[in-house]
ROKEVEX-272120 format. One record per residue (C-alpha): x, y, z. Coordinates in steps of 0.1 Angstrom, whole numbers, always signed. Each point is the difference from the previous one (the first is absolute). Last residue first. Layout:
BEGIN
NODE      X      Y      Z
NODE      X      Y      Z
...
This chain:
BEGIN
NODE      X      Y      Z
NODE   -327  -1178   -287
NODE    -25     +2    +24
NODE    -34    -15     +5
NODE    -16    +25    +18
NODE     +2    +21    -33
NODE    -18    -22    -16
NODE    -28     -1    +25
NODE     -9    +38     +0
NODE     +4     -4    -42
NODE    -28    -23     +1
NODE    -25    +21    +23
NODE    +13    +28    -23
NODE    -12    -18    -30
NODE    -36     -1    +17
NODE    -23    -32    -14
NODE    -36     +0    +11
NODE    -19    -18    +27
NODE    +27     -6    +26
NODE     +2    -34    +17
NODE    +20     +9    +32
NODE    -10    -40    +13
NODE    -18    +13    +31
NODE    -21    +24    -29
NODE     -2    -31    -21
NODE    -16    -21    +31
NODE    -24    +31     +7
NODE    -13     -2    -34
NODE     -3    -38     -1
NODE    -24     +4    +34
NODE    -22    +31     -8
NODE     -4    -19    -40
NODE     -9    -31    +10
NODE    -37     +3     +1
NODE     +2    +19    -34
NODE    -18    +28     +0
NODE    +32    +18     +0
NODE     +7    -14    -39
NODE    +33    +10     -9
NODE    +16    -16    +23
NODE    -15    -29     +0
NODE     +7     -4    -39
NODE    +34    +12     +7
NODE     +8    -30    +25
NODE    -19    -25    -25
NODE    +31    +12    -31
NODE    +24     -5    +32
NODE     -9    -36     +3
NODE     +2     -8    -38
NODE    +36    +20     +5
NODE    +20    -18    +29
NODE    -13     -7    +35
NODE     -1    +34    +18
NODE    +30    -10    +19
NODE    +14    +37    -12
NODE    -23    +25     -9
NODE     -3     +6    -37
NODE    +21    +30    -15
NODE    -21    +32     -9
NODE     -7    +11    -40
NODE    +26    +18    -24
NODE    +36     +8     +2
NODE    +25    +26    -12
NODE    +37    +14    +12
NODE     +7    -24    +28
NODE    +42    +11     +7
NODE    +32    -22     +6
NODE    +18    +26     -2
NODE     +7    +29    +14
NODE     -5    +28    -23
NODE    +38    +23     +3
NODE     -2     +6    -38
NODE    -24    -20    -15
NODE    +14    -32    -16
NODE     -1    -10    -35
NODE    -22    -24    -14
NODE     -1    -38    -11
NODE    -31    -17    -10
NODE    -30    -23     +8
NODE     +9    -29    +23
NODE    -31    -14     +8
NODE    -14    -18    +30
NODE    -29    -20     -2
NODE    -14    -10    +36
NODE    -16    -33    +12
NODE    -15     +7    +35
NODE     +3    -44     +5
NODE    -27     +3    +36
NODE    +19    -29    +15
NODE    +36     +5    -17
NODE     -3    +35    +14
NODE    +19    +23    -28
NODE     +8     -9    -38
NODE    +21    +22    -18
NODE     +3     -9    -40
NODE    +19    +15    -28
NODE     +1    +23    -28
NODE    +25    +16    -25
NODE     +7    +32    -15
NODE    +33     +2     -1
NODE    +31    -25     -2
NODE    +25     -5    +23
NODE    -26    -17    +26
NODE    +17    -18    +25
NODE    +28    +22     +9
NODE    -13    +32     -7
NODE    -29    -14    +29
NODE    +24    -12    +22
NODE     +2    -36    +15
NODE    +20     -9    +37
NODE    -29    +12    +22
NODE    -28    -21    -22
NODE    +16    -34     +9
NODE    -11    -22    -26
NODE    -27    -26    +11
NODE     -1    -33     -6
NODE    -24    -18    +18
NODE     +1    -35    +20
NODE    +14    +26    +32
NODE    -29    +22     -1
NODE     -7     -6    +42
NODE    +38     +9     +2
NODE    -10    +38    -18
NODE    +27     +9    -32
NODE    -10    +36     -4
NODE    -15     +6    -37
NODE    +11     -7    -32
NODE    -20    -21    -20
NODE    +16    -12    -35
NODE    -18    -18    -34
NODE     -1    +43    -17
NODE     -5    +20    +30
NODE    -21     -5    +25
NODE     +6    +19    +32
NODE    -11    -18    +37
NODE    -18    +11    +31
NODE     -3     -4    +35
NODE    -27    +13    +20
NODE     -3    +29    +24
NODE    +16    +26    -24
NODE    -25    +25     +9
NODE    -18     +9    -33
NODE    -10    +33    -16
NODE    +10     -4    -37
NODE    +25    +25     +4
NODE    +19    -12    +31
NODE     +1    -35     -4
NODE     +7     +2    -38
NODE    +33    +23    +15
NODE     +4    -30    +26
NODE     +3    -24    -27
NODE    +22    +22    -21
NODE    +24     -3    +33
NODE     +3    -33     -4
NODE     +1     -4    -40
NODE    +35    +25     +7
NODE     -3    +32    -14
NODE    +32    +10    -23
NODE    -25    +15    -28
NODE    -11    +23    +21
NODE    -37     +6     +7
NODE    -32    +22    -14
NODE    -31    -18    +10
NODE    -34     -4    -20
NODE    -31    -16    +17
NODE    -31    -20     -6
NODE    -29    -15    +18
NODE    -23     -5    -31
NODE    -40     +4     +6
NODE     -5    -31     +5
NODE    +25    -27    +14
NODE    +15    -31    -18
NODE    +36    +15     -8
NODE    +17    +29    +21
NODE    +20    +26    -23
NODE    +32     +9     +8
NODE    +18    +27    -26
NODE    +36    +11     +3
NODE    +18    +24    -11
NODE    +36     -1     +1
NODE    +25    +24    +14
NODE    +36    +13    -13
NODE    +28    +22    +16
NODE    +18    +18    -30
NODE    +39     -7     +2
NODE    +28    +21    +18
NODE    +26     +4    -30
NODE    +32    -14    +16
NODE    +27    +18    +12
NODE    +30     +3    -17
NODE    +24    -21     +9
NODE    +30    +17    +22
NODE     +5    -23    +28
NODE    +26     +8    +25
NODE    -22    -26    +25
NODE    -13    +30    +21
NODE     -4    +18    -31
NODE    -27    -27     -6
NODE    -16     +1    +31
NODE     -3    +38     +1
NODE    -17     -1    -32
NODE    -22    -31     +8
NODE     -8    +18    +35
NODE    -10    +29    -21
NODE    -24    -13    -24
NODE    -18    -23    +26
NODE     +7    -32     +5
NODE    -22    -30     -7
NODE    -24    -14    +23
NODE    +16    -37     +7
NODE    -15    -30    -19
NODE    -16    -26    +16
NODE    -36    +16    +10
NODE    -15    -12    +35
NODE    -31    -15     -7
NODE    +10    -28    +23
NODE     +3    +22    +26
NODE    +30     -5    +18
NODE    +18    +31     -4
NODE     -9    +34    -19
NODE    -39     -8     +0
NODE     +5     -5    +42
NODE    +18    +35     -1
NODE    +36     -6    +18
NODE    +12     -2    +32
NODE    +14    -34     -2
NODE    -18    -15    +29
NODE    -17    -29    -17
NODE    -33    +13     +2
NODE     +7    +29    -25
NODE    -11    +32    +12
NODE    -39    +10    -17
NODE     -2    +18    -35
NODE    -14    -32    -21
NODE    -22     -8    +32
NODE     +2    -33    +15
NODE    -31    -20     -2
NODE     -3    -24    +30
NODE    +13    -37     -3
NODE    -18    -31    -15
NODE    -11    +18    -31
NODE    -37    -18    -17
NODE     -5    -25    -14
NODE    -39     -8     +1
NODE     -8    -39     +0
NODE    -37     -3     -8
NODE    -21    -18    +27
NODE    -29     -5    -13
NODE    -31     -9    +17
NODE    -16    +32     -1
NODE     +6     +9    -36
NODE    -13    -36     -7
NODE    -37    +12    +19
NODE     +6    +31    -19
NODE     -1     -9    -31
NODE    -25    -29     +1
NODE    -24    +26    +12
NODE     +5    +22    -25
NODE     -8    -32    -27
NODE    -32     -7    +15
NODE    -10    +38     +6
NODE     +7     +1    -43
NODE    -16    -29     -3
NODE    -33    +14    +21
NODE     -2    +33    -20
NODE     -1    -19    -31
NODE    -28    -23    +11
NODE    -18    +30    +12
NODE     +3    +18    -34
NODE    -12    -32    -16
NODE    -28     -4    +16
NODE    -22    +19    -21
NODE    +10    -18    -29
NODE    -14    -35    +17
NODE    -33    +16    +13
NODE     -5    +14    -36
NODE     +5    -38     -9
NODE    -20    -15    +27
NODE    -27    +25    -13
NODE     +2     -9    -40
NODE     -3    -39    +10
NODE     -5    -16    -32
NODE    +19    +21    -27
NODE    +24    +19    +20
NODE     +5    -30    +22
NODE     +7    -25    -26
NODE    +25    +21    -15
NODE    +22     +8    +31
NODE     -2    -35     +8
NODE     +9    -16    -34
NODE    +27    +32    -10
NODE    +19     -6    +30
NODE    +11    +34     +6
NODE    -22    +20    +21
NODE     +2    -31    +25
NODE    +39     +7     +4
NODE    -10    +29    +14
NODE    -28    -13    +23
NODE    +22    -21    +14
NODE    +26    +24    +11
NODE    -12     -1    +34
NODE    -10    -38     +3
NODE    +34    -10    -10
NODE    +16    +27    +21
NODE    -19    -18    +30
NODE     +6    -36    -10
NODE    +39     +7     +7
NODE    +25    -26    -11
NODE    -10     +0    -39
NODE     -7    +33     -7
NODE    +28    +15    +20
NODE    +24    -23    -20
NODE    -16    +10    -33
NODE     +4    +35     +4
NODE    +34     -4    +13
NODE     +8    -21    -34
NODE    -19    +28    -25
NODE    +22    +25    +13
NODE     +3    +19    -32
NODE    -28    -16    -13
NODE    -27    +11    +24
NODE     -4    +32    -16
NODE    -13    -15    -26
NODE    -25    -10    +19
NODE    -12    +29    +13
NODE     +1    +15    -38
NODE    -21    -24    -11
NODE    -24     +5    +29
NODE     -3    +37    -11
NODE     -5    -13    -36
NODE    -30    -20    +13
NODE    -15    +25    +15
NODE     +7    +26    -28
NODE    -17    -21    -25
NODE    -28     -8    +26
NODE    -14    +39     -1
NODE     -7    +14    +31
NODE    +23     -7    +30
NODE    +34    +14    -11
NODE    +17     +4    +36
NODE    +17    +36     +2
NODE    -26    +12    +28
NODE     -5    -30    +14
NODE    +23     +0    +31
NODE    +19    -25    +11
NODE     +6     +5    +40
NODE    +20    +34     +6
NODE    +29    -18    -10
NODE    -14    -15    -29
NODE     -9    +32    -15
NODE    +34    +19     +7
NODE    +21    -24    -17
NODE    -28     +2    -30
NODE     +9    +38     -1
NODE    +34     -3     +8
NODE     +5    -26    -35
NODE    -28    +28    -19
NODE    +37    +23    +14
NODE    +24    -16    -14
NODE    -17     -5    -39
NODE     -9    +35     +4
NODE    +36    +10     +3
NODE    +10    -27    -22
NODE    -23    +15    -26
NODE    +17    +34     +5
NODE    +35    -15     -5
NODE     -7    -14    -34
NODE    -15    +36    -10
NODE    +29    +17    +11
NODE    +22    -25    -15
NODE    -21    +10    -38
NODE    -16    -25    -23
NODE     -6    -23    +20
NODE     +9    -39    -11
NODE    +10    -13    +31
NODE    +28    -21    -18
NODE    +33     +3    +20
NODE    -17     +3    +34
NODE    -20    -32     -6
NODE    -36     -1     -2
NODE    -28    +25    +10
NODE    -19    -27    +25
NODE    +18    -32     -3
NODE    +32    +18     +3
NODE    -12    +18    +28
NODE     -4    -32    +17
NODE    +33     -9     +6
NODE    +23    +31    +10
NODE    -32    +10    +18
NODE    +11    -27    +28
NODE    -24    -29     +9
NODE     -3     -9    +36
NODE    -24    -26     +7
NODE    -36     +5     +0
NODE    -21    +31     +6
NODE    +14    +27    -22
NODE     +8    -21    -27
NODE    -32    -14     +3
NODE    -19    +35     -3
NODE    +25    +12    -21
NODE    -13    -31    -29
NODE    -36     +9    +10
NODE     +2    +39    -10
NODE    +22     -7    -29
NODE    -25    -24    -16
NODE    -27    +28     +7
NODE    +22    +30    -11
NODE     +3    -20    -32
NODE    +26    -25    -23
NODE     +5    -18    +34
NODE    -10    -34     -9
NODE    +19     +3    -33
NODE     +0    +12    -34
NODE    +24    +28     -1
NODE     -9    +33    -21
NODE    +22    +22    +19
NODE    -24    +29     -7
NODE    -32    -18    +21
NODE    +24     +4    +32
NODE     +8    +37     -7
NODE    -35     +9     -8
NODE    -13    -19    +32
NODE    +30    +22    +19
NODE    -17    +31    -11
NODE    -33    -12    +10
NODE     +8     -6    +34
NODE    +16    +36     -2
NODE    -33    +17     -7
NODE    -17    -21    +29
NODE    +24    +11    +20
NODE    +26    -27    +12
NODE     +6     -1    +35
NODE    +26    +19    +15
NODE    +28    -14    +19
NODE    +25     -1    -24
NODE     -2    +40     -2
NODE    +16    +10    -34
C-alpha cells in the first residue's frame, strides 16, 4: 500500500464503514471528526500515533476486527487520510476534504480539532495566550463551538455565518504555518549537544595502533571478544598426546544462532529487521549489528533497556547515570531464557526507540557466517532527521513533488544515502564490514 496516495473516493468510504463499525460516541466517531482531529495533530505539537490511534480504533488488544488482515487494512487507510491532510496543509490548506455543506459536519469537524487539542492542551494554551496572532488565527475555530455565537449567527446573521465556515480552512492553514514556524525558529536557536567519537574510526581489519601487529578487532578494540578461538580437531589431538593424555575426545557440539527481530516504534510503515547471531555476542557488538541492518551510522550514542538496567558505554558527560558497560555483558549470559524482548534506544535527541525480540534458538548453517540480515521491511530514516513526527512530514514531502520542498528535502536524503526501499543485501554488505 502506497502511503502517499490519497484516498479514492471508494476507499474514503471504506474507512467511513470501518469508523461507523466501532460504534464509539465521540468527536471523532466520522471521517469528518477524524478529518479535524489529524488536522491538529498534524499542525500543533508533536503527537505520536501510539496515542491517538487509540482514540481512533482503540487499543491494540481490543480493536474489535474480525480478521488481523482486516485490522491492518484500516490502519493502512487510517496512515495514509493522516498523509493526505499532511499533504493539504502543506500545500496551503486546501478544501477539498473540508465539510462545508451541512452544519452537523461543521461543527463535528471543529469537535474533532479540538479534541485534538487535548493531548497538548498546555502548549496550545501557552501559544494562545503569549501570541495575539495564533489567537486571532484559530479564532474562528473556537468560534464554531460556542454554542451562543455560533447559534446566533446561523439564525440572525446567515451570511457572517457562511463567511465564518468558509474561513475555517484558512484559519487551519494559518495554525498549522504558526506552529511550523515556531519549529524552526527554536530548531535554529538550539544548540543540541551531538556526541560524537573524538578520534578517527579505526577499521575492525586495520593494524592495531599500539604497535602489537595484530588486527585492531583482535587487540584494543573494545569489541574485542574475551575468549580465545577454540582449537581445531587436530591441534586438540596433538595437544593432548603431547601431555600423554589418553581421554577420549570430546563430542564436538552443534554451533547455535538466535533469531532476532528489531522493530522501530513510532514510525509508519514499520522499519523492521530479523538477524541471525551467536548467542556469545556481546550488547556492544549487537549494537553495531542493529547499526548495520537497520541502516544507521552509529553517530550517536545509544543505550539497551533491559528489565530496570541500561547498558551502554559509560560517556564522562553521562557521569549522574548508571549505565552498564555493554562490552563486558553477553546475550546467553543475560537472557537464559527464550523468547524475550528488550529495548534499544539510539540518538538521545531524536529517541529512535527500537523493540528488539529474542525469538528462538536454531542450528547453524554449515560454514554461513554469522551474524547474517535474513528479512526486513521498509527504509531506515536518515539520521539527524529529528526523530519520528519529523520523519512522518519528511515522507509527506517526499511523496508529494509538488511540494515546494520536495527538490530541496530530496537532495538532502540523497546527501544523507537515504534509500527508498529496503535491500537485505545492502544490510548484509555492512555486516560483514563489521567483523567478527
Amino acid at each position: 500500500m502506497d502511503v502517499g496516495k490519497p484516498l479514492s473516493s471508494k476507499e474514503r468510504a471504506e474507512l467511513e464503514t470501518l469508523l461507523e463499525s466501532r460504534d464509539r460516541d465521540d468527536p471523532i466517531a466520522g471521517i469528518t471528526g477524524l478529518h479535524g482531529l489529524l488536522t491538529c495533530i498534524v499542525s500543533g505539537p508533536m503527537v505520536m500515533p501510539s496515542e491517538w490511534l487509540p482514540m481512533v480504533f482503540g487499543d491494540e488488544d481490543d480493536r474489535g476486527f474480525a480478521t488481523f488482515d482486516l485490522g491492518q487494512r484500516a490502519i493502512g487507510l487510517l496512515m495514509r487520510f493522516h498523509n493526505e491532510v499532511a499533504s493539504e496543509l502543506d500545500a496551503g490548506g486546501d478544501r477539498s476534504g473540508f465539510p462545508r455543506d451541512r452544519i452537523g459536519d461543521v461543527e463535528k469537524w471543529c469537535r474533532g480539532y479540538v479534541f485534538g487539542t487535548s493531548f497538548r492542551a498546555s502548549e496550545w494554551q501557552e501559544a494562545m495566550d503569549e501570541d495575539d496572532e495564533f489567537a486571532f488565527a484559530i479564532a474562528p475555530i473556537v468560534t464554531m463551538l460556542t454554542p451562543e455565537i455560533a447559534r446566533d449567527l446561523r439564525r440572525n446573521q446567515p451570511k457572517k455565518y457562511a463567511q465564518l465556515v468558509d474561513s475555517l480552512p484558512s484559519a487551519a492553514a494559518e495554525v498549522h504555518q504558526w506552529w511550523r514556524k515556531r519549529y524552526t525558529a527554536q530548531a535554529s536557536e538550539r544548540a543540541h549537544p551531538t556526541v560524537r567519537r573524538a578520534t578517527p574510526k579505526i577499521s575492525p581489519n586495520a593494524p592495531c595502533p599500539c604497535g602489537s601487529g595484530k588486527k585492531y578487532k583482535r587487540c584494543c578494540s573494545p569489541y574485542a571478544q574475551s575468549s580465545e578461538p577454540p582449537l581445531s580437531p587436530r591441534a586438540e589431538r596433538e595437544s593432548a598426546e603431547s601431555r600423554g593424555s589418553h581421554q577420549p575426545q570430546r563430542p564436538r557440539q552443534p554451533r547455535r544462532v538466535w533469531k532476532i527481530t528489531i522493530r522501530l516504534r513510532h514510525v509508519m510503515p514499520i522499519v523492521w529487521r530479523t538477524i541471525l547471531v551467536r548467542p556469545e555476542t556481546k550488547l556492544v557488538m549487537l549494537h553495531r549489528y542493529i547499526q548495520a541492518a537497520m541502516g544507521w551510522r552509529d553517530h550517536h550514542i545509544f543505550a539497551f533497556k533491559i528489565g530496570a538496567k541500561e547498558y551502554g558505554i559509560p560517556h564522562p558527560d553521562f557521569r549522574d547515570m548508571k549505565v552498564y558497560d555493554a562490552r563486558r555483558y553477553t546475550l546467553e549470559r543475560l537472557f537464559p531464557d527464550r523468547p524475550t524482548s528488550f529495548e534499544y534506544v539510539y540518538d538521545f535527541g531524536d529517541n529512535w526507540e527500537h523493540l528488539v525480540e529474542i525469538e528462538q534458538e536454531e542450528d547453524a548453517r554449515y560454514r554461513q557466517r554469522y551474524p547474517i540480515c535474513i528479512d526486513g521491511a521498509e527504509p531506515c530514516p536518515p539520521e539527524d532527521c529529528g526523530g519520528p513526527g519529523r520523519y512522518a512530514e519528511l515522507r509527506s514531502v517526499l511523496n508529494n513533488p509538488n511540494h515546494p520542498d520536495h527538490a530541496e528535502i530530496l537532495a538532502w536524503t540523497r546527501s544523507q544515502t537515504f534509500h527508498s526501499n529496503f535491500d537485505v543485501q545492502w544490510a548484509n554488505w555492512d555486516l560483514r564490514d563489521i567483523g567478527v
